[in-house]
N, C-alpha and C positions, 0 to 999 in steps of 0.2 A: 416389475414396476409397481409401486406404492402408490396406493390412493392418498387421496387427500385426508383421509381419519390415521393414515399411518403415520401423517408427517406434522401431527399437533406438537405443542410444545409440552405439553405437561404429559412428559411421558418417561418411562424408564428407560436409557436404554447404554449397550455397550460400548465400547470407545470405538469400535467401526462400525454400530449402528449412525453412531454421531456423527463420524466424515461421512459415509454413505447418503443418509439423510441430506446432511449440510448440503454435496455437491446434485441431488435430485432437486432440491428447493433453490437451488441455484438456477441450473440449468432448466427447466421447467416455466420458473420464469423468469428468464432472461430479456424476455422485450421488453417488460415492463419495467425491469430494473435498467436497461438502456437509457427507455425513455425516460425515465426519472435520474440518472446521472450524467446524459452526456454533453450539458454543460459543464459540468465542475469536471467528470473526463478531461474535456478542453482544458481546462486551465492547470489542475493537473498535469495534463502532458505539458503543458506550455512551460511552466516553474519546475518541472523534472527534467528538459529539455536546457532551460534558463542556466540551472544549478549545473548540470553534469557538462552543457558547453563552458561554459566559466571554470569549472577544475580543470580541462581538459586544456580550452585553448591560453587560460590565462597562470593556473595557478600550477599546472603541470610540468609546462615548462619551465617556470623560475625555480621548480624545486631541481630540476633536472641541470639548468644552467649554472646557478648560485654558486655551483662546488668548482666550477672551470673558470670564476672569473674574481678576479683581484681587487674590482671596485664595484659595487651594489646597489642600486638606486632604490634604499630601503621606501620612500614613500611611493613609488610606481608598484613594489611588493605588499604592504601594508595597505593599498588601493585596491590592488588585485583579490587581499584573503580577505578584507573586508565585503567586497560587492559578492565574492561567492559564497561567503558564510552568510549574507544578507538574501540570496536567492535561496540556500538551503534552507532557510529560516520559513523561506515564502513556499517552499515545496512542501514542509512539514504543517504548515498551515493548510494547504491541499487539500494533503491527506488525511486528515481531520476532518476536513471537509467534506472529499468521497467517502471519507467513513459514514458518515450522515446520513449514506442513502441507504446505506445496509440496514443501518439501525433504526430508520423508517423504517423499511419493508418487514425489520423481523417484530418490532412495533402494531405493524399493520397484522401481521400473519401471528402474533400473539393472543390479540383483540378476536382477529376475525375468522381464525384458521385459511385462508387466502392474504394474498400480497396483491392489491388492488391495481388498478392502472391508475399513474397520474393524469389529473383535471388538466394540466393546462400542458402546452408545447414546452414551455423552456425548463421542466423536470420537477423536484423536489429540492426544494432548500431547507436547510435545517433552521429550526426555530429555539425558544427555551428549553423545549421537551429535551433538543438534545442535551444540552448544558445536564439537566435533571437525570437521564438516562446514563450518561459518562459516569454519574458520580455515584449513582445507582449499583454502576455496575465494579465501578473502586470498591465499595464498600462490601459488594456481594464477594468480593475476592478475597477478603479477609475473613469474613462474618457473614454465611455460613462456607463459602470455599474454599476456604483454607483448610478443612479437615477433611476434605475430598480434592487436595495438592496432586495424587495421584491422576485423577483422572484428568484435571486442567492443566496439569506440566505433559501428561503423555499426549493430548489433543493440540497441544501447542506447539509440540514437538513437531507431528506428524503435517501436523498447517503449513509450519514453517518449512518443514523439509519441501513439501510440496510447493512451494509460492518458492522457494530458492531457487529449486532445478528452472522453474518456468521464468524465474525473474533473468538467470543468466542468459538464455533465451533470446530473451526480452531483450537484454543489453548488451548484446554480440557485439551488435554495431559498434557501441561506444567501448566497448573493448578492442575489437580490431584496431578503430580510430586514436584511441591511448596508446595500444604496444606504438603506430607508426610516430605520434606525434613525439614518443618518448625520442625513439632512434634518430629523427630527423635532427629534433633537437640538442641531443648528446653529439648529432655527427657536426651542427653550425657552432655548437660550445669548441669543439675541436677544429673549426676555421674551415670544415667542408660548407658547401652552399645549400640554402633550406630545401630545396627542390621540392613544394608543396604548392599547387596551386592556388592563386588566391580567391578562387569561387569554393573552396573546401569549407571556408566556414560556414557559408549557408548551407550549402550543402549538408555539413554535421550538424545544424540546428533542428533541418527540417526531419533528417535520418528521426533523431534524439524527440524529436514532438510526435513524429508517428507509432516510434515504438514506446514512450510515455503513455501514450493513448491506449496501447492494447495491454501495457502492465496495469493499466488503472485497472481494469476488468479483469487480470490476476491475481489482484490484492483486493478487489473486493471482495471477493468468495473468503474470504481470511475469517470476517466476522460470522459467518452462518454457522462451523463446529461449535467454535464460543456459544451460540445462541441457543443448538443443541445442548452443550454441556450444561447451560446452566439452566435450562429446563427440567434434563436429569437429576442432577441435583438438588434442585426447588422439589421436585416430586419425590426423590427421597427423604429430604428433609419432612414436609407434610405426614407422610407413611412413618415416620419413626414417631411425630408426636401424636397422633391417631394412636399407633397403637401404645404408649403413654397412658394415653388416654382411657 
């Protein structure tokens, strides 16, 4: 286990010091990061819950039925990919939003080598800092990260693989829930009967908000190798013009 002098930011190190790092300064502190995300959590799940019921129960089937019937009721379709593309809309703003608690704490653990607890009950909301930090950190990807691509496409790589396996997981549910809703609905295009109860929908909503809720907390760890990488990076850079110098 790593002390806290091991897990500074300005520091060198190799692309599985950086996952390794990343998921100790995750897990370590994890209450605090709770506590500072799990309202936006909440709505997060709620617009990931929103979004994925709306493909499933609304825009799944007309894609599934459209091909079995001979007249269309294009505005009842155009209704349907509208409000889902309008919830995906609302889920990616989220996200954005959970992002925000990450990039406080690595923020907070930047400045102070620790990730503080939040002051009040209802967590950390993002302010300007974040707007500044986003764009901060666009720029550090180009200029100076783009000549260290290697190390930021192999840790991105490696994030993503990991947040995949866990996110499928995550989404069982609404997997299972899609294969049935597919068949059901290929079987009533074909004049069999829906045979699905009509308490499924809530049902699928509330499934879809609680597993929402525990991927938020597997996509937030996303941002911590980032935070790593480009600490390594920042301190390689320094050390090349030093010795310039």
């Amino acid at each position: 286990m790593k002390t806290k002098e091991d897990l500074v930011f300005q520091k060198t190190r190799s692309i599985a010091a950086i996952v390794n790092d990343a998921y100790q300064l995750y897990t370590e502190n994890f209450k605090r990061l709770f506590r500072a995300s799990w309202p936006i959590a909440i709505i997060y799940a709620l617009t990931f819950a929103l979004a994925t019921f709306l493909l499933i129960h609304d825009v799944l089937p007309i894609t599934v039925v459209v091909s079995h019937v001979t007249s269309v009721n294009w505005t009842a379709v155009l209704t349907a990919c509208w409000q889902a593309t309008a919830a995906i809309f609302l889920f990616i703003l989220a996200a954005l939003l959970l992002a925000s608690t990450a990039f406080w704490a690595c923020r907070t653990h930047k400045a102070t080598g620790d990730i503080k607890r939040p002051a009040h009950w209802w967590g950390q909301w993002p302010g300007l800092w974040y707007i500044k930090m986003l764009w901060k950190s666009f720029i550090f990807f180009f200029h100076p990260g783009f000549r260290h691509f290697g190390v930021l496409f192999t840790t991105a790589f490696i994030t993503m693989l990991f947040t995949v396996v866990l996110t499928l997981f995550c989404e069982l549910p609404a997997i299972i829930i899609g294969i049935a809703n597919i068949k059901a609905y290929t079987g009533e295009a074909a004049g069999d009967p829906l045979g699905m109860p009509d308490y499924l929908g809530t049902l699928t909503f509330i499934a879809f908000t609680i597993a929402g809720f525990i991927q938020a907390y597997v996509h937030l760890i996303t941002v911590f190798p980032f935070y790593y990488a480009y600490g390594s990076i920042d301190t390689l850079e320094k050390e090349k013009k030093s010795i310039k110098l």
